[in-house]
N, C-alpha and C positions, 0 to 999 in steps of 0.2 A: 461526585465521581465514584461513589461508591458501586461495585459491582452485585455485593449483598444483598439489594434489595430489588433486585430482576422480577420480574415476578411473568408467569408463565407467560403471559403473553407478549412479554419483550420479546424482542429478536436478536440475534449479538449484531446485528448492525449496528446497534449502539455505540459500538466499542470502534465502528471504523469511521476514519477520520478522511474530510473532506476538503483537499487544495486546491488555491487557487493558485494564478500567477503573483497575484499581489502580497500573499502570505506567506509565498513558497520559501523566502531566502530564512525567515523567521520560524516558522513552524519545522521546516527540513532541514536547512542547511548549518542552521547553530541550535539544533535540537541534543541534548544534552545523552539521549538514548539514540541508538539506530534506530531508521525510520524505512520501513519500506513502502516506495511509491507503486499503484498500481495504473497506468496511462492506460485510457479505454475511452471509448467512447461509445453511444446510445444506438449504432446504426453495426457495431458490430458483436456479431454470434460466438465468437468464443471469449470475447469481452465476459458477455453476459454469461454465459457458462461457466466462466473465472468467479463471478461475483459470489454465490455459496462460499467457495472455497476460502477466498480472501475474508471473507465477514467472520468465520468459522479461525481463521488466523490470527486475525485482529482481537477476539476473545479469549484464544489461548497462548496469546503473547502479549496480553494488559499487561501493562508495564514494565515492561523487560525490552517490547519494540512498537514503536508505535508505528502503524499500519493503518495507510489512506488510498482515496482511490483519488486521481485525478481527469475530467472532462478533459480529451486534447481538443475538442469542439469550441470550447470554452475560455480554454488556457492555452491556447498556440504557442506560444511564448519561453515557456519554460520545456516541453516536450521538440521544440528547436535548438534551444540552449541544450539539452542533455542528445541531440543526434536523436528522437527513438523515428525510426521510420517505419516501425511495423507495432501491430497493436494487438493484441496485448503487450505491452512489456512491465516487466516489473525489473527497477532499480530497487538495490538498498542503497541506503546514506549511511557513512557514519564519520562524526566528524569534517561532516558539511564536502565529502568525495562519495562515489561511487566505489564501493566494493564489490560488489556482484549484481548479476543481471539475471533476467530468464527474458527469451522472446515467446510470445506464443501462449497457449490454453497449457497447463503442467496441472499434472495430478496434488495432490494436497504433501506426498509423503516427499514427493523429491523439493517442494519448497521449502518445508523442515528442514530438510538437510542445508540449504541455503541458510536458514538463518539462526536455528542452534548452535552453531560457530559463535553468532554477535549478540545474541542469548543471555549474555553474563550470568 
């Protein structure tokens, strides 16, 4: 787990974490930090345009929020359970509820502001 030992040609993808439906109540829901979910899927453009940004979050919020992307292609199931009908969205978790949201492609500086708050 150590981050220490990157070595240049890592990418901080490393650092983002990967749900499923089956893992979800386990990894997110009694996850002991906030967790912010990114729902996306493979056929959409500002998904993928999101993805830098998130990878880029997920490195400079190691261990303070753990930060994952979720297939809805894949994981129907839980992106039902939480309503997201539009994609991008990102939830945070914390203590297994929703606290905040974003719909949509968002710049990197106003996610910060989103999750500096749950930060500790």
């Amino acid at each position: 787990m150590a981050a220490e030992h990157m070595t240049a040609g890592h990418s901080a993808a490393s650092q983002t974490l990967h749900f499923t439906d089956g893992a979800f109540d386990q990894e997110v829901l009694n996850s002991e930090v906030p967790v912010l979910v990114d729902f996306w899927a493979p056929w959409c453009g500002p998904c993928k345009a999101m993805s830098p940004t998130v990878d880029a979050l997920a490195a400079e919020y190691a261990g303070k929020i753990k930060i994952g992307k979720m297939n809805t292609d894949e994981n129907p199931a839980t992106a039902m359970r939480f309503q997201v009908r539009g994609i991008p969205t990102l939830l945070l978790f914390k203590g297994g509820k929703v606290v905040d949201q974003r719909v949509g492609a968002w710049p990197k500086a106003e996610l910060k502001k989103m999750l500096d708050p749950h930060a500790g």
